[in-house]
N, C-alpha and C positions, 0 to 999 in steps of 0.2 A: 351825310350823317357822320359827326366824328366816333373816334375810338371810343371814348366813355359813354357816349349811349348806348352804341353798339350793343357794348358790354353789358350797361345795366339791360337792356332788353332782351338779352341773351339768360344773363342769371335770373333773370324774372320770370320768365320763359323754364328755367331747369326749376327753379323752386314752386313752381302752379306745378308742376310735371310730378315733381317728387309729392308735393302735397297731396293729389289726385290720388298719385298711389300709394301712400301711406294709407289714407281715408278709408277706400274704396280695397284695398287684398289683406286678408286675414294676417294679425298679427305684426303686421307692419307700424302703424301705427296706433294700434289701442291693441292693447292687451287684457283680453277677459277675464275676469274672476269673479265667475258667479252675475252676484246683480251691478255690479259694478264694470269698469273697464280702466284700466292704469296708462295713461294718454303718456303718450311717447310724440306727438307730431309736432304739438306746439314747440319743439325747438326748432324746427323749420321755420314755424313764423317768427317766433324770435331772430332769428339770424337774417330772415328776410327784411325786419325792422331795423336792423344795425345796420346789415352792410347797404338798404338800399333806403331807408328812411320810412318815417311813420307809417306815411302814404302806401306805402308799397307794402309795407307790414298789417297794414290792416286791410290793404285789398287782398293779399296772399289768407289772411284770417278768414277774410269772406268767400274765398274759394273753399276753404277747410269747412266752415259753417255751411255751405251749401252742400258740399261732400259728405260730411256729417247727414245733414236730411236725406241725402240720397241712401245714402247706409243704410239708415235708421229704418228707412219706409224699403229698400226692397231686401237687406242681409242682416237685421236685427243680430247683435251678439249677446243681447239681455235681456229681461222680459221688460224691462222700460222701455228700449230704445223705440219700439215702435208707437208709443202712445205720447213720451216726454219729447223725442228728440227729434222727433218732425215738427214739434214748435220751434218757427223759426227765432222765436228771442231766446229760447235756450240755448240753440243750436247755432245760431250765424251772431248774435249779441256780441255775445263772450270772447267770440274769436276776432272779430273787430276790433272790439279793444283790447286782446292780448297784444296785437302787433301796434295800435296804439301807443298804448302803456309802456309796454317796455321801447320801442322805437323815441319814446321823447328820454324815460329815463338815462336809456346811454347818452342821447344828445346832449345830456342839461350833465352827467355826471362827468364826459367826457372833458370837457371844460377846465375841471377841477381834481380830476386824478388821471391816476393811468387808463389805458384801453380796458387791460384784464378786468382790471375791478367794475369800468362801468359795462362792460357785456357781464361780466358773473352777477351786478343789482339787474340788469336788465333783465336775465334769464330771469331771476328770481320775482322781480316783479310781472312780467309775464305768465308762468307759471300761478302765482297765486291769485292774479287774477281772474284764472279761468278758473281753478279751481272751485274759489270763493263762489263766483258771479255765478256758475252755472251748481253747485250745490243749494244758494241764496234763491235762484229763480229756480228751482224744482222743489224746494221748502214751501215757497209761496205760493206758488199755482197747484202744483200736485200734492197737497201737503195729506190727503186719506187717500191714495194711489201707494204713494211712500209707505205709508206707516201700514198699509195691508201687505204690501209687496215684502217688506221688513218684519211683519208680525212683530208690532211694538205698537204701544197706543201713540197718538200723537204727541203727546207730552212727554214722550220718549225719543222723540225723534230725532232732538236737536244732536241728543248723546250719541244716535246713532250715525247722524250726517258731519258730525265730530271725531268720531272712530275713522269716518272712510277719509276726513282730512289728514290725520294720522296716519290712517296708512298706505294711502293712496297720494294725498298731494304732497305731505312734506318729500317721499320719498321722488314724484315727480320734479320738484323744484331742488332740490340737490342736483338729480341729473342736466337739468338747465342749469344752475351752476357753474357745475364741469363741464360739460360741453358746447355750451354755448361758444366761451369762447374759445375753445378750442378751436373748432371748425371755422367761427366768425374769421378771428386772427388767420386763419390760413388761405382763407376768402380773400380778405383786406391786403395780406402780403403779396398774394400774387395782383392784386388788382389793387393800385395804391390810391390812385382817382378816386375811387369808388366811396370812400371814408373824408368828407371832407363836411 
């Protein structure tokens, strides 16, 4: 086995690792607030999509969505988590395609500008895609769970799952912004194969 596989099987190996334990130990990766929770992980699969490609960013996602249901069904940190986020199209969907998403994004941006900028769209497409996907698929399936759990009628609810965009996912995809590449770039610098 050469060196670059090595390698990527190695940081493949640390990012399921670190995803596991963001998912699964309080406050690591989701931060509770009430009925909501403020997702801190996805820039791991973001970074796992850049430095090792789609592939790997959306298998790294489907680790996180399965972690996710494991949460959900046995550490619930919301009164949702237990009824919403054991559906696995809420819960493994969304994170498949965050490492998707952004994993083509940097590939197709990289092309055409610098690294910085296409991991900072990358974050940023990553991020609102979970965001979006799993506020859109718990609109849709749970839409009178929501609106009792929220105490708003349904026809209030869009305002309400527009508020938790506000302030909950723009302030998530600022932090994929900034850190994505940060860490990415410091990935890629020590490991120069790894980005091609």
């Amino acid at each position: 086995m050469d060196k670059s596989k090595s390698y990527k099987i190695a940081i493949r190996g640390i990012l399921i690792a670190i995803i596991i334990v963001q998912s699964l130990v309080p406050l690591l990766g989701y931060l509770p607030l009430g009925f909501v929770n403020v997702t801190i992980i996805h820039i791991t699969v973001i970074i796992a999509a850049i430095v090792l490609g789609p592939a790997d960013g959306a298998l790294i996602g489907l680790i996180w969505g399965i972690a996710t249901v494991i949460r959900a069904a046995t550490a619930p940190t919301s009164p949702l988590d237990p009824i919403v986020f054991v559906n696995p199209i809420i819960s493994i969907l969304p994170r498949i395609l965050v490492g998707l998403f952004a994993g083509w994004t940097y590939r197709g941006l990289k092309k055409y500008s610098n690294k910085i900028f296409a991991m900072g769209a990358a974050g940023a497409v990553g991020s609102i895609t979970n965001t979006v996907l799993v506020l859109a698929l718990m609109r849709i399936m749970y839409e009178g769970l929501l609106a009792s759990t929220y105490k708003v009628s349904t026809g209030a609810l869009n305002g309400v799952l527009m508020g938790i965009v506000g302030a909950n996912g723009i302030p998530e995809m600022i932090a994929a912004i900034i850190l994505v590449p940060l860490i990415a770039m410091a990935i890629l610098r020590t490991n120069k194969f790894l980005d091609k």
